[in-house]
C-alpha positions in Angstrom: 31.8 -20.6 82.2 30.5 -22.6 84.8 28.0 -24.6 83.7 25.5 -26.9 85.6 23.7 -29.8 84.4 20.6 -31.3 86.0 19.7 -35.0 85.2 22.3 -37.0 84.1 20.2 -39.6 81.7 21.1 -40.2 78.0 20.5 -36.4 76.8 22.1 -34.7 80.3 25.1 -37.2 79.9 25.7 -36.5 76.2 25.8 -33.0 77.0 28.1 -33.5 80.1 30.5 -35.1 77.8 30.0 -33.6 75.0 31.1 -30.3 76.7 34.1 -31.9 78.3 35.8 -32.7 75.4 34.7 -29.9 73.2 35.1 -26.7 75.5 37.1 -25.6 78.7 33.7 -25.1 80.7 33.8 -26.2 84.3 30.9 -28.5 84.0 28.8 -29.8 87.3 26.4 -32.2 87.6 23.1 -32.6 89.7 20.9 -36.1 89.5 18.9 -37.7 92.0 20.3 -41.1 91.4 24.2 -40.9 93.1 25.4 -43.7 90.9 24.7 -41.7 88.0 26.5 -39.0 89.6 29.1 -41.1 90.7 29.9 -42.6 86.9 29.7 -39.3 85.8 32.7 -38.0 88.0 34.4 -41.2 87.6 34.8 -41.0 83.7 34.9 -37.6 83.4 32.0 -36.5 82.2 31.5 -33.6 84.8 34.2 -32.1 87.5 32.2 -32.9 90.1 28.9 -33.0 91.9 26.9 -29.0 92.1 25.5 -27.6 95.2 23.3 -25.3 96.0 26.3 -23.0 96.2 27.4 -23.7 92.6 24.0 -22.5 91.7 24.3 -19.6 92.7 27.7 -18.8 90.6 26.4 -20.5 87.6 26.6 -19.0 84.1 24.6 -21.4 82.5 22.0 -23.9 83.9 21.0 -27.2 81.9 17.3 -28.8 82.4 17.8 -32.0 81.1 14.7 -33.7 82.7 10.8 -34.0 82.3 8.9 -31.4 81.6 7.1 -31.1 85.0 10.8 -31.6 86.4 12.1 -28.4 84.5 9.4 -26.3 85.7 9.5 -27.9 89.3 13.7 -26.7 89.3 12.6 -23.3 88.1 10.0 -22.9 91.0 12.5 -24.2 93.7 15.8 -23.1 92.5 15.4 -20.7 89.7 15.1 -17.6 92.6 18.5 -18.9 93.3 20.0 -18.1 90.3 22.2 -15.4 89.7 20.8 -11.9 87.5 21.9 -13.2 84.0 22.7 -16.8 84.3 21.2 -18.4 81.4 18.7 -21.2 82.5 17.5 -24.1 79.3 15.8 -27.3 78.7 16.0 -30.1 76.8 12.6 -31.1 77.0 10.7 -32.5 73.6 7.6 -30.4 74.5 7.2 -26.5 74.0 4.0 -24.9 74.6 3.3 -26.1 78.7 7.4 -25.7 79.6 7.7 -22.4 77.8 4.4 -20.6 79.5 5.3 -22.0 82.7 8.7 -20.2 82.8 7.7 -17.4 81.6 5.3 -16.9 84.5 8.1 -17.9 86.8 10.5 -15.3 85.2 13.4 -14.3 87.4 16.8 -12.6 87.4 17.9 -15.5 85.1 16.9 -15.6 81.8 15.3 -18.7 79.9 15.3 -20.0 76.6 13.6 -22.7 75.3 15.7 -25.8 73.8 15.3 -29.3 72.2 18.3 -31.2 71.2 17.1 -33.4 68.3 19.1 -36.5 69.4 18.3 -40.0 71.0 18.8 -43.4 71.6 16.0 -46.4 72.6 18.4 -46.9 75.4 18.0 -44.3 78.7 20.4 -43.5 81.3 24.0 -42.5 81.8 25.3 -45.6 80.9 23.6 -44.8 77.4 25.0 -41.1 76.9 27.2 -40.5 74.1 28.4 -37.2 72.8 28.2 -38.8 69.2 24.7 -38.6 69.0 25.2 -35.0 68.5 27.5 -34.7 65.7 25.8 -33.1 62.4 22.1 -33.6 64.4 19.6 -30.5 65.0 19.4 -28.5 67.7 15.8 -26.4 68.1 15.9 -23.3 69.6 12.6 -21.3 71.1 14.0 -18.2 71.9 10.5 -16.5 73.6 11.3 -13.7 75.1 15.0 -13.6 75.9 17.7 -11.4 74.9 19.4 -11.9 71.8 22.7 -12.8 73.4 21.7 -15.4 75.8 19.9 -17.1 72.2 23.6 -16.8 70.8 25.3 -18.7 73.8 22.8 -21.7 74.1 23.7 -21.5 69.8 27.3 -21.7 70.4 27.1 -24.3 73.2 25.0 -26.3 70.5 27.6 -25.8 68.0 30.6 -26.6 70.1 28.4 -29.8 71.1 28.7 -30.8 67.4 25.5 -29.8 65.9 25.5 -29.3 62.5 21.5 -27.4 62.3 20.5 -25.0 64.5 16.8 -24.2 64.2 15.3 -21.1 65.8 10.8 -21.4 66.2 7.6 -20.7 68.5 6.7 -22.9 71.0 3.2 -24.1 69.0 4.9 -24.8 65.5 7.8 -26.9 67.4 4.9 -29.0 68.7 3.0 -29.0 66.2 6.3 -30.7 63.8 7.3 -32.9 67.1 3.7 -34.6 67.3 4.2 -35.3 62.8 8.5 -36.2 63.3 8.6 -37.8 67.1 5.8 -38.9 68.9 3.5 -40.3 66.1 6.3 -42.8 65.0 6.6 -43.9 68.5 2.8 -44.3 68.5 3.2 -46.4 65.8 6.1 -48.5 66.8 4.3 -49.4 70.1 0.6 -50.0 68.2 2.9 -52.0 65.5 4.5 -54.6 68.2 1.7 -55.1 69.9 0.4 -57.2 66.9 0.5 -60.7 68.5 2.5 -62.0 65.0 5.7 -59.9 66.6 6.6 -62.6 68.8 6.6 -64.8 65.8 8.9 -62.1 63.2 12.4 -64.0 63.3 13.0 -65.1 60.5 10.7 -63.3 58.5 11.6 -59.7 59.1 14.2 -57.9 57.8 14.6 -53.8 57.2 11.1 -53.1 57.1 10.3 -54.5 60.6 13.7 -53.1 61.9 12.6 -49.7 60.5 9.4 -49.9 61.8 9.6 -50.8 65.7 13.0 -49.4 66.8 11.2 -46.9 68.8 9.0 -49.1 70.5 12.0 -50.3 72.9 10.7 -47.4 75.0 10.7 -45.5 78.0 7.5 -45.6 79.0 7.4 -43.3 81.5 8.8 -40.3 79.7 7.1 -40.8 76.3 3.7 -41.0 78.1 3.9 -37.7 79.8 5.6 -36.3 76.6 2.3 -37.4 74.9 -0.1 -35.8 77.2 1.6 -33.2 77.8 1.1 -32.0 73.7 -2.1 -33.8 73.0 -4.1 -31.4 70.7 -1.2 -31.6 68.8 -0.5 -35.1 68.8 -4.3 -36.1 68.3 -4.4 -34.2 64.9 -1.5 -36.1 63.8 -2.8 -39.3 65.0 -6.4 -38.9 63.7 -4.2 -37.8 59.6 -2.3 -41.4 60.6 -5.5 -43.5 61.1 -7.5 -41.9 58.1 -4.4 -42.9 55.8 -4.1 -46.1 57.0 -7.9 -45.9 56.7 -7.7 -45.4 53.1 -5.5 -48.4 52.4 -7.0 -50.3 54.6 -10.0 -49.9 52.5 -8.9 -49.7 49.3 -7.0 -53.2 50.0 -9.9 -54.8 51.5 -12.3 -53.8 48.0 -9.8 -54.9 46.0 -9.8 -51.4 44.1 -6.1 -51.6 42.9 -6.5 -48.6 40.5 -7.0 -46.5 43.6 -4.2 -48.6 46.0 -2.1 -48.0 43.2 -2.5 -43.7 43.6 -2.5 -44.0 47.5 0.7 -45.2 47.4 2.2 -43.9 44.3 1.3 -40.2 46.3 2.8 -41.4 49.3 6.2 -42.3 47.4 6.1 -38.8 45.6 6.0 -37.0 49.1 8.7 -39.1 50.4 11.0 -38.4 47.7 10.2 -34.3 47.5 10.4 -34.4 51.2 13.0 -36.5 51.6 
């Protein structure tokens, strides 16, 4: 196939690469940043730069930018697009990027993706097709044809995903807001703590754990958060009444009832795993 990437950051450049060396794909590359483009040619990653031409003839489309972004290709260039070709995302929100294609809907035919994969880092100079290996891929399939939800399944799988999970657009951001976006909420309220600056030397795996995520892109995870906010503010509001409760309990010295907080707490982790 010919397939087209646009945005070559971390998660466009993984796929770039991971493609490459996994599959016999002509791979192109768009990016509004030429010396991302031109790294990308240089090492490999893609055969060379797309234009408009190339997306035209594509079989397969990649949207591996914001969410405004995705929608903002699909207005411009999704008319473009040959009857068939199969245009996805990579975007960490459903519900708004899903209901905007869909009332954009074309010849080509769109379906809904979220590679579950990352680094704190961003860019191409951060892309690495390992990240993929034995990680989740989510799939919202909406309303497109069986087949094309097969082929962005076997490009995941050839990518080296090991879990390929199929949903709706509400219960993917409903589970993002709990698995992604509340932990970086809580790295970023965690660091801001003005004994961070003070932690070498006293920290170990617990504060490693803890604040990875906080080396973040700002710029992306803020539209990601308003972008799924009645999700996200549920799942902050269950954070803050837990911490809440041991907060209190802590603070009355009532260990009988700290002990049950987090004896629960440990019980769910280990069920859950």
């Amino acid at each position: 196939m010919k397939i087209v990437i646009v945005g070559l950051g971390l998660i466009g450049g993984s796929i770039a690469k991971a493609l490459k060396q996994n599959t016999s794909h002509q791979v192109l590359g768009m990016d509004t940043d030429q010396d991302s483009l031109l790294d990308a040619c240089s090492c490999g990653a893609i055969d060379g730069k797309a234009s408009l031409e190339d997306l035209k003839s594509a079989d397969m489309v990649y949207l591996c930018v914001y969410p405004g972004g995705a929608l903002d290709f699909a207005r411009e260039h999704g008319p473009k697009l040959k009857e068939g070709c199969v245009l996805t995302d990579t975007c960490g929100v459903k519900t708004a990027v899903c209901a905007g294609m869909e009332e954009l809907a074309g010849g080509y035919v769109f379906v809904g993706g979220h590679p579950m994969a990352g680094k704190e880092r961003s860019g191409f100079s951060a892309s690495d097709p390992s990240i993929f290996v034995g990680a989740s891929y989510i799939i919202v399939p909406g309303k497109a044809p069986q087949w094309a939800v097969d082929l962005v399944e076997q490009q995941a799988l050839s990518m080296g995903f090991g879990r390929i999970v199929r949903t709706d657009p509400k219960r993917h951001d409903q589970l993002i807001a709990f698995t992604s976006q509340v932990p970086h909420a809580l790295a970023c309220a965690y660091v801001t703590s003005p004994r961070c600056k003070d932690h070498q030397g006293f920290s170990a795996g617990s504060y490693r754990d803890v604040s990875r995520v906080a080396n973040i892109n700002h710029v992306l995870w803020s539209r990601l958060f308003l972008d799924n906010k009645k999700a996200l503010t549920v799942e902050l509001d269950e954070l803050i009444g837990n911490l809440k409760a041991i907060r209190d309990a802590v603070d009355k010295g009532e260990e009988a009832e700290l002990r049950e907080l987090l004896r629960k707490a440990g019980d769910i982790k280990r069920q859950a795993g």
